[in-house]
MINU-976989 format. One record per residue: x, y, z of N, C-alpha, C, O in turn. Coordinates in steps of 0.05 Angstrom, whole numbers, plus 5000, padded with zeros to 4 digits. Last residue first. Example, Ala and Ser with C-alpha at 12.3 -4.5 7.8 and 13.67 -1.06 7.14 Angstrom:
2
525749555142527349795143525850015157526850235161;526448865156524649105156526449345156528549345169;
This chain:
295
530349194760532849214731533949054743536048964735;526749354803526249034778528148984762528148784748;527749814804529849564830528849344808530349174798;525350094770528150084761529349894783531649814781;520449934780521649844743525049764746526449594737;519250194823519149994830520449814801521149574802;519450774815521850684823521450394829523350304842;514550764779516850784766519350624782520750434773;511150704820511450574805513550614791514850404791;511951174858512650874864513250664849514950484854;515751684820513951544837513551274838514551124822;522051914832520851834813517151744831516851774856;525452544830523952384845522952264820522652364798;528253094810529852784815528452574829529852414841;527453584823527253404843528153144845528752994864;527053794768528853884785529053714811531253724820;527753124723526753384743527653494756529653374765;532352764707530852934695529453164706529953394697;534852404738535152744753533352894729532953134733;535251834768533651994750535052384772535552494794;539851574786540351454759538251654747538451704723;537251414834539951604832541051644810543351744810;531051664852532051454847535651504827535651634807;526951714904528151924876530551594877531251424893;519751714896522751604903524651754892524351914873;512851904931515351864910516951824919517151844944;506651624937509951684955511651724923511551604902;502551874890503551664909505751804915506652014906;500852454929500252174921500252094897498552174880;502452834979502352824953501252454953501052294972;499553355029500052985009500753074990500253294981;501453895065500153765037501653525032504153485030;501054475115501654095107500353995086497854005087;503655085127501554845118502854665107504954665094;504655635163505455375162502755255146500455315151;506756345167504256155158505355915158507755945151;510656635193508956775180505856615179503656705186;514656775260513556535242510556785219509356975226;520057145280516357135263516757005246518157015226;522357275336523257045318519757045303517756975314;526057825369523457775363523557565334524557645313;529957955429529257915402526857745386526257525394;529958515477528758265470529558225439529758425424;536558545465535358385485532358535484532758755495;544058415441541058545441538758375445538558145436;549958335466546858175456544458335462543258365483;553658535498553158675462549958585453548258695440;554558335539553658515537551958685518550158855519;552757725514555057825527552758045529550358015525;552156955497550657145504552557335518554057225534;557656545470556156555500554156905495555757085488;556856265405558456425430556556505450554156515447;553255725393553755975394555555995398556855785399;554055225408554155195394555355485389557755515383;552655005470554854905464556754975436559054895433;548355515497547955215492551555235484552855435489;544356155484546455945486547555735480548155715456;537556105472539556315471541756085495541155945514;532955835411534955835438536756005444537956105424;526755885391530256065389530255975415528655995433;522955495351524055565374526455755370527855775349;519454945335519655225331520855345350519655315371;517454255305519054555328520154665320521854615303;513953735277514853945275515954115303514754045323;514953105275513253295287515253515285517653495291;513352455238515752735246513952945248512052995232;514351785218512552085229514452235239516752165246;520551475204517251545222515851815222516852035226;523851485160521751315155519151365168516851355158;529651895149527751825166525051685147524351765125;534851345120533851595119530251595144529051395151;540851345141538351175149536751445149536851655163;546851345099544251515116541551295118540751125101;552150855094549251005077547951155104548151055127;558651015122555850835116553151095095552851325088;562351415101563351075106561050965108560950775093;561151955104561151925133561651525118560951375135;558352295060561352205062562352145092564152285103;553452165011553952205045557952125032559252015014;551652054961553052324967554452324999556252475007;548551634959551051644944552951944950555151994942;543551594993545551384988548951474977551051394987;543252354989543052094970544551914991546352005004;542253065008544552865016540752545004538352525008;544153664992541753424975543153104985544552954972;542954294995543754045009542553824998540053804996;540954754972543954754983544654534997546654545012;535654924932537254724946540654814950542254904934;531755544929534055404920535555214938536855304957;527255704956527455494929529755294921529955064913;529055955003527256044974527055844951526755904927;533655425010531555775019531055875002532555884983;532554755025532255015008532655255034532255275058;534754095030534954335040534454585025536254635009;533153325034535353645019533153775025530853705027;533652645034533352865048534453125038536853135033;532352045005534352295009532952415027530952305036;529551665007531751625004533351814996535451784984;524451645021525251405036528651425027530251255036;524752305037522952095028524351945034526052015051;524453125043524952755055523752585044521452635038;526453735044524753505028525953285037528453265039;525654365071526554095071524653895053522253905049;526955055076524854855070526954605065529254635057;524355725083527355555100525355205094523255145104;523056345059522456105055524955845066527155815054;522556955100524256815083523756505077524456385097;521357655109520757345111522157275083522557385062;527858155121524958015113524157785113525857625118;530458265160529558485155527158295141524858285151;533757825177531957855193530758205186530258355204;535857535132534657465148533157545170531557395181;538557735083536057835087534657825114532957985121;543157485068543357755080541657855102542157965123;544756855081542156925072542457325092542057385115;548856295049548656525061546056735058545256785035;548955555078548755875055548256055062547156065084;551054895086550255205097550055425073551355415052;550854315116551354415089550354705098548854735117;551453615130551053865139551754055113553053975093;549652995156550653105142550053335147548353375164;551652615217550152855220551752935182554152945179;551252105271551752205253550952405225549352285210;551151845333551152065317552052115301554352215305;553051365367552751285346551551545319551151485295;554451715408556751455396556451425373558151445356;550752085428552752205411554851975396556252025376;546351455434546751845432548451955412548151935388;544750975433547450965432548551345436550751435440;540250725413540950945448542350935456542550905481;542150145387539950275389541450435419542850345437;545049745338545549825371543850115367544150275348;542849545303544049345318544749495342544949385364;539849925267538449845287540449665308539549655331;545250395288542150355288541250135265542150185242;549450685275549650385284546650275292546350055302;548351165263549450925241549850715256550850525244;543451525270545651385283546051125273544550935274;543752175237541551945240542651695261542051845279;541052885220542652775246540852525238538452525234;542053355170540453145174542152995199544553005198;541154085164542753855171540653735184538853825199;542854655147541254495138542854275147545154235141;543755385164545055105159542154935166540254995180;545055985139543855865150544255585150545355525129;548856595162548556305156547256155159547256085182;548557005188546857135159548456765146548856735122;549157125246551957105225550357025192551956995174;546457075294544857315276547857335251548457545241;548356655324549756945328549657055308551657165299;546656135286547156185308548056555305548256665283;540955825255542156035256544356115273543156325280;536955265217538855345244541055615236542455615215;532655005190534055175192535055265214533455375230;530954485195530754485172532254755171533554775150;533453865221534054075227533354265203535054235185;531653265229532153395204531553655212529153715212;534052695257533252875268532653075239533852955221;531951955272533852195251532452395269530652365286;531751415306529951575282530551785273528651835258;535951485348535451245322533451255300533551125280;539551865366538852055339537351765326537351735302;534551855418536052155398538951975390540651955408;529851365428532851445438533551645412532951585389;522851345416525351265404527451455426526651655437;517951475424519551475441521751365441522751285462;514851935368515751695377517451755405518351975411;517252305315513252255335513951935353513051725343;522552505307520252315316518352325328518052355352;522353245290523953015307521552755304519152805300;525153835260522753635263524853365279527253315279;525754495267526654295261525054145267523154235279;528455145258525855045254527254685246528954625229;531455695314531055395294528855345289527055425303;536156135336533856065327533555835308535055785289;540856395377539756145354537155925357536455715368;544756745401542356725388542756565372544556555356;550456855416548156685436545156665430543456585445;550657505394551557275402550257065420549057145439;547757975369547057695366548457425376547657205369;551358335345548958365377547758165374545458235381;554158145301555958375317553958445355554758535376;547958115256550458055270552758305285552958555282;542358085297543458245288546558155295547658135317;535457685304538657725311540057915296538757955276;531557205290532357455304534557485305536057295308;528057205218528657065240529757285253529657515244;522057025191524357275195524857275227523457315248;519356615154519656605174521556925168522257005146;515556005134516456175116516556365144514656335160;517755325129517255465149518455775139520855825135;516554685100517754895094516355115115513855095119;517054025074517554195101518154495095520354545086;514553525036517053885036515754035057513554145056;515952825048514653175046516753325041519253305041;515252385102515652415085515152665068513052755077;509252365155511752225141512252215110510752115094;508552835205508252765183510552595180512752615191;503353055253506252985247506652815220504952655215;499853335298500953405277503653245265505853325271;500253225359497553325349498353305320496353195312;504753025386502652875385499952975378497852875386;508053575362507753355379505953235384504353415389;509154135347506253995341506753675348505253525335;511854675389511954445369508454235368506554215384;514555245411512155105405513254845381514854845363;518255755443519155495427515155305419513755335440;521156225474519856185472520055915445522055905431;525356505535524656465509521856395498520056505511;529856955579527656715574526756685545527456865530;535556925623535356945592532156755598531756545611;536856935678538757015655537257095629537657305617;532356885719533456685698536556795681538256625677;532457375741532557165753533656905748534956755762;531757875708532957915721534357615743536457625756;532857685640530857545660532757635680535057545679;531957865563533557895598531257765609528957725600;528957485520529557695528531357665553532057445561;526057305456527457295478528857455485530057605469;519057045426520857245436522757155453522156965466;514856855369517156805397518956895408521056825398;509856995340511457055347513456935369512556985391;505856865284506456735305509456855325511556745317;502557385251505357205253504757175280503657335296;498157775254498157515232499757345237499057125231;499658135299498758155272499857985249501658025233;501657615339501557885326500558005306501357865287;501357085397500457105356500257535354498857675369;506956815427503456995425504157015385505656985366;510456695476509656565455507356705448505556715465;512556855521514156885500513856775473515456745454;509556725567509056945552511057025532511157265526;510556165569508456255562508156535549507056585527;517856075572515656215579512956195565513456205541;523955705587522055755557519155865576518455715595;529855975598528255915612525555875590525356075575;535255805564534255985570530855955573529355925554;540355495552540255635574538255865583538656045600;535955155503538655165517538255335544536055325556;530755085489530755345504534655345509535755545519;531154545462528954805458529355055460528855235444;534254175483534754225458533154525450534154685434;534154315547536654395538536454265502538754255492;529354605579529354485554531754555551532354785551;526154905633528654825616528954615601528654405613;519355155613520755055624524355035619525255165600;514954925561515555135585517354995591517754775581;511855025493514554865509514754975530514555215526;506155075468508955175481510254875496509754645504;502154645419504454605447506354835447508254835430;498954615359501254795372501154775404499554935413;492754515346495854425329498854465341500754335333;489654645387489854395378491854275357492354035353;491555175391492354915412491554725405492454535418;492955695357491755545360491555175372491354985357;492756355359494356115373492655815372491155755391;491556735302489556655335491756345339491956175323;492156705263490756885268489956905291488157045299;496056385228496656465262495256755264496456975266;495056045191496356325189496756465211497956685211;495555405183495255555197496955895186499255935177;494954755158494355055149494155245176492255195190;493754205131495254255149494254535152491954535145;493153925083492653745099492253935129490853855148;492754045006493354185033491654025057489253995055;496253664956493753724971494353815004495753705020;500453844910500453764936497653834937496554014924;500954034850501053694852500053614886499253384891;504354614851500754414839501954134846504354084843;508254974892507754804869505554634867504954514888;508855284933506355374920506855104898504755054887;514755364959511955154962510055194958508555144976;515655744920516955514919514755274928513555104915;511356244901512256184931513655824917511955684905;509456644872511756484857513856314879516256274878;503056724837504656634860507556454847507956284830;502357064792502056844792504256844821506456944823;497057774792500457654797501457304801501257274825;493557974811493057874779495957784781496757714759;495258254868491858234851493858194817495058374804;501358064889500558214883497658114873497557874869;500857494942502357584916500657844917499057884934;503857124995501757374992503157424967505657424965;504856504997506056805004503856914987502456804970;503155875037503056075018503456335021502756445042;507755315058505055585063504855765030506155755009;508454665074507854915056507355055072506655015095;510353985089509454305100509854565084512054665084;507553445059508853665052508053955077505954075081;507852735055507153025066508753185057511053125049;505752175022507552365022506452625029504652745016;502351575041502351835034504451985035505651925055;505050965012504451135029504151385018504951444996;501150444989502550714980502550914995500651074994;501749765000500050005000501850255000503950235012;
């Protein structure tokens, strides 16, 4: 039976008589998913409270750091005469979760380089599951650190999975790839992923900067690509292991605007298969890729 293929879209606002020219606007997906964040809405969206060292790193995650603004979902972070630092983070965890898709989170992120140290903001998806970090993958779809106008795209999966399972950092292994985006926090910006049973790759605005294949990884084994359901998060962390440490310079509150999120099938699952690149996607669908393992 043929699985469904998801997609997280949104749609961008065009001009009256203008053809939308939003990347994840392409015809073929049916919309499953949809929010414009006119209003917070809790049957799709979980705050995060609390310390969270993937969510919040060193910085306390709040209720009131999560609210809807004129139209955008907003997440803020700021001083905490008590905490140091608080934030804000939501994910669709056991309400929302998809297998397989174009993930895409249209967004203007926080930070200013040179006052941005210890900022980093993310849009990433994880297992709908109680799997051990990394035996069902992680797919990080955009990560920022210290407002540095880089954005990086990276797949985390653990190569010794299945024979040795909740193995953590032992068995971690992570392709990665980055580009440069000026714009990032003066305007919204398209930050998007594609997954299926046999790649994984990375856009902004359209354009791919990561296309990790069976045949491209350079880590000695194949990628275990993700297979389970996958739940979306939203979040800026301030600190952690990755940044530079939060200083004086760090401008304080900063403001992370989500614009619109939506989820679309496609049908059937497609493959991409390493021998087709005719399309820009290089996907084939079931049937096809079922001709070419018959070769």
């Amino acid at each position: 039976m043929l699985r469904n293929l998801c997609v997280l879209v949104w749609a961008m606002g065009v001009a009256a008589g203008t053809a939308a020219s939003s990347f994840c606007e392409e015809s073929g997906w049916t919309t499953v998913f949809d929010d414009e964040f006119h209003t917070f809405d809790e049957s799709k969206w979980t705050k995060t409270l609390g310390m969270n060292s993937g969510q919040g790193r060193d910085a306390l995650l709040t209720d009131d750091n999560v609210y809807v603004e004129n139209g955008n979902l907003v997440l803020r972070s700021q001083r905490n005469a008590t905490h140091g630092f608080t934030s804000g983070a939501v994910t669709t965890q056991d309400k929302a979760f998809f297998t397989f898709g174009r993930c895409c989170v249209r967004a203007k992120l926080p930070g200013v380089y040179g006052h941005a140290n210890g900022v980093w903001p993310a849009h990433w998806m994880m297992p709908n599951d109680n799997s051990c970090w990394p035996d069902h993958g992680e797919i990080d779809i955009m990560e920022m650190i210290d407002g540095d106008s880089v954005v990086h795209g990276t797949y985390h999966w653990n190569r010794n999975y299945p024979q040795h399972n909740c193995t953590s950092d032992k068995g971690n292994t992570a392709v990665s790839n980055q580009t440069k985006l000026a714009s990032f926090e003066t305007d919204y910006n398209e930050y998007s992923t594609e997954w299926g049973p046999d790649f994984v790759r990375f856009f902004v605005n359209g354009e791919m900067y990561v296309n990790i294949t069976p045949e491209s990884h350079s880590q000695g084994v194949h990628p275990q690509f993700p297979v389970h359901p996958m739940y979306v998060i939203l979040n800026t962390a301030i600190g952690g292991p990755w940044p530079k440490p939060p200083d004086a310079n760090t401008t304080m509150p900063v403001y992370h605007y989500i614009d619109r999120v939506l989820v679309s099938q496609h049908k059937p699952v497609l493959h991409r298969h390493p021998e087709q690149t005719s399309d820009r996607h290089g996907w084939l669908d079931s049937e096809l890729a079922s001709l070419f393992q018959a070769s």
